[in-house]
C-alpha positions in Angstrom: 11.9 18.8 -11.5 15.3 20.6 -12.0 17.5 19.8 -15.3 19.5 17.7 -12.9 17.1 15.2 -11.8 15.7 15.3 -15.4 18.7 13.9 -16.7 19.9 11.5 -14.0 16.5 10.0 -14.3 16.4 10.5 -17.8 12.9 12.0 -17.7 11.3 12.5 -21.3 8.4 13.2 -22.9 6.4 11.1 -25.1 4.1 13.2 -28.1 0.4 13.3 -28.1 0.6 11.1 -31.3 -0.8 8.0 -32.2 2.4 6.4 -33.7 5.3 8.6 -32.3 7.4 5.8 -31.1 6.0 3.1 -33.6 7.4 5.3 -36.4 10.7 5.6 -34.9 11.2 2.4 -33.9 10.3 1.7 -37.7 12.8 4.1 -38.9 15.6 2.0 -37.2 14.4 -1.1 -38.7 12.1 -2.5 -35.4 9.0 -3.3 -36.6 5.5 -2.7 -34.8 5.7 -6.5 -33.0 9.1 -5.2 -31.7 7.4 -2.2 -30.0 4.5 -4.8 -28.8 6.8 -7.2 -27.4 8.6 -4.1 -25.3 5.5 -2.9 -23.9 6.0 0.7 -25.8 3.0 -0.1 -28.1 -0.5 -2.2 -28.2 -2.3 -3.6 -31.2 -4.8 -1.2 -32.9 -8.6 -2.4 -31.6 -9.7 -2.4 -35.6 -7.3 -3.6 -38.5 -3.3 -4.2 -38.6 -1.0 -2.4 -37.1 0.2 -0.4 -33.5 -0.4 2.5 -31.8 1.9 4.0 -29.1 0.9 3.5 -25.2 2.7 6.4 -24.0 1.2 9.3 -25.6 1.2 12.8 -24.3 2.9 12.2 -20.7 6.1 12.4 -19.2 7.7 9.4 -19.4 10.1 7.8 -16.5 11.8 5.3 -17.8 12.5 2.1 -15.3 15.9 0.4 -15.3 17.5 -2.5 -13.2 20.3 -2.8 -11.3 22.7 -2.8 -14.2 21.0 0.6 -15.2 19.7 -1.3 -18.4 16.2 0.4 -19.2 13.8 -2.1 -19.3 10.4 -0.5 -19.4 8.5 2.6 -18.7 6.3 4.5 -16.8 4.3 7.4 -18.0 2.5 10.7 -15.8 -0.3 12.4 -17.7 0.1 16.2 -18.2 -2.7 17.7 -16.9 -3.2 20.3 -20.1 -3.1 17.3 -22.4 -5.5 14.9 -20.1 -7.8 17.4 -20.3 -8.3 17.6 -23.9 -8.9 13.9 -23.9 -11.5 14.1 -21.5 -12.5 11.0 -20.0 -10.0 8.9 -22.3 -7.0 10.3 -21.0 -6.3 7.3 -18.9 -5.0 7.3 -15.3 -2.6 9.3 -13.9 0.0 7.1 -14.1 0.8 4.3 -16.3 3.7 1.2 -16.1 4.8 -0.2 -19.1 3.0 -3.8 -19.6 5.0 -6.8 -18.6 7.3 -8.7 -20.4 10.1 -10.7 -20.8 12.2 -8.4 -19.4 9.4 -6.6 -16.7 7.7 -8.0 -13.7 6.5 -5.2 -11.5 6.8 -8.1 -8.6 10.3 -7.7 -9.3 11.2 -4.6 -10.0 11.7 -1.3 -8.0 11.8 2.3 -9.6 15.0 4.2 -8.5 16.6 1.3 -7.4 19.4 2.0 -9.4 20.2 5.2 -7.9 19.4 5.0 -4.6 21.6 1.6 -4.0 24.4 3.3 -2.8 23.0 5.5 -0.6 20.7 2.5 0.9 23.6 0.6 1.7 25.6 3.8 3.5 22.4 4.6 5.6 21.9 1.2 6.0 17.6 2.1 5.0 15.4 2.1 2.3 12.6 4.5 2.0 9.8 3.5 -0.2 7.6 6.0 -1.7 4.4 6.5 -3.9 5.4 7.0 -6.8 8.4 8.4 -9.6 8.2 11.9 -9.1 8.0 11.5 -5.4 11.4 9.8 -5.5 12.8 12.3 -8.2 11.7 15.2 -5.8 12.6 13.5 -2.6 16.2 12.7 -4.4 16.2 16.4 -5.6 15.8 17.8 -1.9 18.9 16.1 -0.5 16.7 12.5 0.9 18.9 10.0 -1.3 18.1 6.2 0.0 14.5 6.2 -2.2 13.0 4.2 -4.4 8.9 3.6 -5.4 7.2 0.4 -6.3 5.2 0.0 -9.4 1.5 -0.1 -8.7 1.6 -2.9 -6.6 2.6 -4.0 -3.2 6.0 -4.7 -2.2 6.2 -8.6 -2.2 8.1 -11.6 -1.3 10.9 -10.5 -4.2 10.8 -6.9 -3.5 11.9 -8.0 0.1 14.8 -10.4 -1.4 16.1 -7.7 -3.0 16.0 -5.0 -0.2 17.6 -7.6 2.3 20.6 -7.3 0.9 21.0 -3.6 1.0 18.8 -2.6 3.9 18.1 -3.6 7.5 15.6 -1.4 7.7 12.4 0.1 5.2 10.9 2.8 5.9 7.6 3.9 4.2 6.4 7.1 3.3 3.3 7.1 1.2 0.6 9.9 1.0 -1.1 10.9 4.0 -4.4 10.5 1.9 -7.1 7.9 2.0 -5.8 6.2 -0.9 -2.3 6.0 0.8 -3.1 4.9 4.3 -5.4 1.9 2.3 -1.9 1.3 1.0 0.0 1.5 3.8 -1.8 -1.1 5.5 -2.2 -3.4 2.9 2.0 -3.5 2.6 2.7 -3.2 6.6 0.2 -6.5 6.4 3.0 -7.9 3.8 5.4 -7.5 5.5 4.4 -8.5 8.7 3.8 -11.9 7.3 7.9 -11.3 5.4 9.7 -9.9 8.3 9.7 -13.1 10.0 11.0 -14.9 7.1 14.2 -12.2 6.2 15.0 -10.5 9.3 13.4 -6.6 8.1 13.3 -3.8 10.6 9.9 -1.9 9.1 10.2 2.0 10.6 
């Protein structure tokens, strides 16, 4: 991921601490139910108090339209995962929802890419953040990823007014043709209802 991409996604990295965020938040006056209600912390399991959910990853930070940030996403590093062993977590992580999140309406790279999807008149959807930060990186602009779930009903709302046709390009794997089905079986119950082109 070059410098570039780095900053126009405003890529960061969260510490392998317990209370990194927490503490800062608290610093600037936001208390721990602050960081709860954001979906940047969870309650500890025993006694008072919060403990950061994005600890030791990148972290990709997903903004709407306005380019207001309203939650995050977090990759693990794989040196860090593997200290933790089996309670390193998935891969990736989304922020939880709330008041301001819905991952049912909500695309990552959105932002960026609406420009370029309405000039090309296409939206490419993709797996997942760094396969839009790469794909942007290489020159492939109209991209975007959803957020570990299907594209839905909203997801389509949105697209229809920038696109006319979606294009999907998830992994080639197992995992990803699973995937692919399960949305082309989405959208073919959709496209009657908004007029998509699926390539």
């Amino acid at each position: 991921i070059s410098d570039e991409s780095r900053k126009l996604y405003r890529i960061g990295f969260a510490p392998d601490s317990w209370s990194f965020a927490v503490d800062l938040l608290k610093k600037h006056r936001l208390s721990g139910e602050v960081a709860l209600a954001a979906g940047l912390a969870s309650a500890k399991r025993s006694g008072d108090g919060h403990v950061d959910m994005f600890r030791g990853r990148l972290i990709f930070p997903i903004r709407d339209l306005q380019l207001r940030p309203i939650a995050l996403g977090g990759r693990q590093i794989p040196a860090i995962a593997e200290r933790h062993g089996e309670h390193a977590g998935g891969k990736y992580i989304n922020g939880r929802e709330t008041l301001l999140f819905r991952k049912s309406r909500q695309l990552y790279g959105l932002e960026t890419a609406r420009e370029a999807i309405r000039k090309s008149g296409q939206a490419l959807v993709m797996e997942g953040y760094t396969d839009v930060v790469l794909s942007r990186q290489a020159g492939i602009e109209p991209v975007f990823a959803v957020l570990g779930t299907a594209l839905g009903e909203s997801h389509v709302q949105i697209l229809k007014r920038l696109a006319g046709r979606v294009v999907l390009v998830l992994d080639g794997d197992e995992a990803g043709q699973k995937r692919a089905d399960e949305v082309l079986e989405l959208f073919v119950e959709l496209v009657h209802c908004f007029g998509l082109f699926l390539g």
